[in-house]
N, C-alpha and C positions, 0 to 999 in steps of 0.2 A: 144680279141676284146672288145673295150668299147661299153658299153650298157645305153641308160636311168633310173636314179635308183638305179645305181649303186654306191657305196658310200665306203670312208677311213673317218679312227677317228682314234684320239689320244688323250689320256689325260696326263697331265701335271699338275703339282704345281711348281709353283715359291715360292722363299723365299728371306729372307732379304741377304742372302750372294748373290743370282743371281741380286737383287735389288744394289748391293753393286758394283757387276760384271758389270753392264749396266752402270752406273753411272760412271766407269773407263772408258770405251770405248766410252759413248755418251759425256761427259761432262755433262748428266740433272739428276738428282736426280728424284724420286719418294715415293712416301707414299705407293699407293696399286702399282698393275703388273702393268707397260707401256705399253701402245698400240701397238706399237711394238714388244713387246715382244709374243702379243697375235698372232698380223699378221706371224710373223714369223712360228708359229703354220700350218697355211695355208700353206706357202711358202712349208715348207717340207712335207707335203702330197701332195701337186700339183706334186711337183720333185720328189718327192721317191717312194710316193701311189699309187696315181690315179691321172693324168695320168701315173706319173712315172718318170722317168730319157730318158732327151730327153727334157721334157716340155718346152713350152717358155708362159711366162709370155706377155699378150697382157694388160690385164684390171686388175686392182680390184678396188673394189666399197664397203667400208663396212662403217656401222653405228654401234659405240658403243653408247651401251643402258643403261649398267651400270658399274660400278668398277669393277675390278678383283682382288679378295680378294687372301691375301698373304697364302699360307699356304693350298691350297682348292686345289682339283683335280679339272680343267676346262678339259670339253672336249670338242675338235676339231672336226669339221665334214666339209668333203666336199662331196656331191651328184650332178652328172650328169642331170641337166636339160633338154639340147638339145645338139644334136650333129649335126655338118656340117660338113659328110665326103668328100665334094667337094672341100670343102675350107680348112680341115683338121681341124675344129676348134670346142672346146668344151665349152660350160656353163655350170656353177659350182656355187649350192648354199655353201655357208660359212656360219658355224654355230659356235658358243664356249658359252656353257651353264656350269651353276655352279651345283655342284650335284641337288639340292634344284630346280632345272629347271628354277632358275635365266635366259635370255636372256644377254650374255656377251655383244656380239658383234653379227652381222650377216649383207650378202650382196651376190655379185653377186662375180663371177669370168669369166675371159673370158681367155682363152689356147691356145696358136696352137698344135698341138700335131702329128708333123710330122715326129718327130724324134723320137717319141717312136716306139719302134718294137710293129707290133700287131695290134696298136689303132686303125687301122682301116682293111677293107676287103683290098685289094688287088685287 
């Protein structure tokens, strides 16, 4: 059952061959990580983490603060804010910090989570 508090992380380094990889598939070239590339981070802990496999994407809301440096472990974080088990629906801080506690990116997420087993009582 999901709880208040409750939190998934990942860290991840990107490099010039994955900068090489996005650039074939977007058409846009980059210097440091694409912002995408960071959101994407989010995306698969919402789906696989927390909530998990089931998840549906309603909202996301993020502000990038600074670059994401090529070659760094960033780490990902999602924690459970509030939950509305009536409505089936969770909020979700987003985090991606550079070792150094740089501020990558951060914001809000908003889930339905109706289709995970579990996430809620019964």
């Amino acid at each position: 059952m999901l709880t208040v508090g409750q939190s998934a992380r990942i860290t991840r380094s990107y490099t010039r061959k994955d900068l090489a990889a996005y650039a074939a598939l977007s058409g846009a070239s980059a210097e440091g990580v694409p912002e995408p590339l960071i959101a994407a981070l989010f995306s698969y802990l919402l789906g696989v983490e927390l909530p998990g496999s089931g998840t549906n994407y309603l909202k996301q809301d993020l502000a990038f603060k600074a670059p994401a440096p090529l070659n760094t472990a960033l780490e990902a974080k999602v924690e459970i804010t509030r939950l509305r088990p009536e409505k089936q629906l969770v909020d979700l801080w987003a985090s991606c910090t550079a070792p150094d506690g740089t501020v990558i990116c951060e914001g809000r997420s908003l889930v339905k989570a109706k289709d995970v087993p579990g996430a809620f009582p019964a």
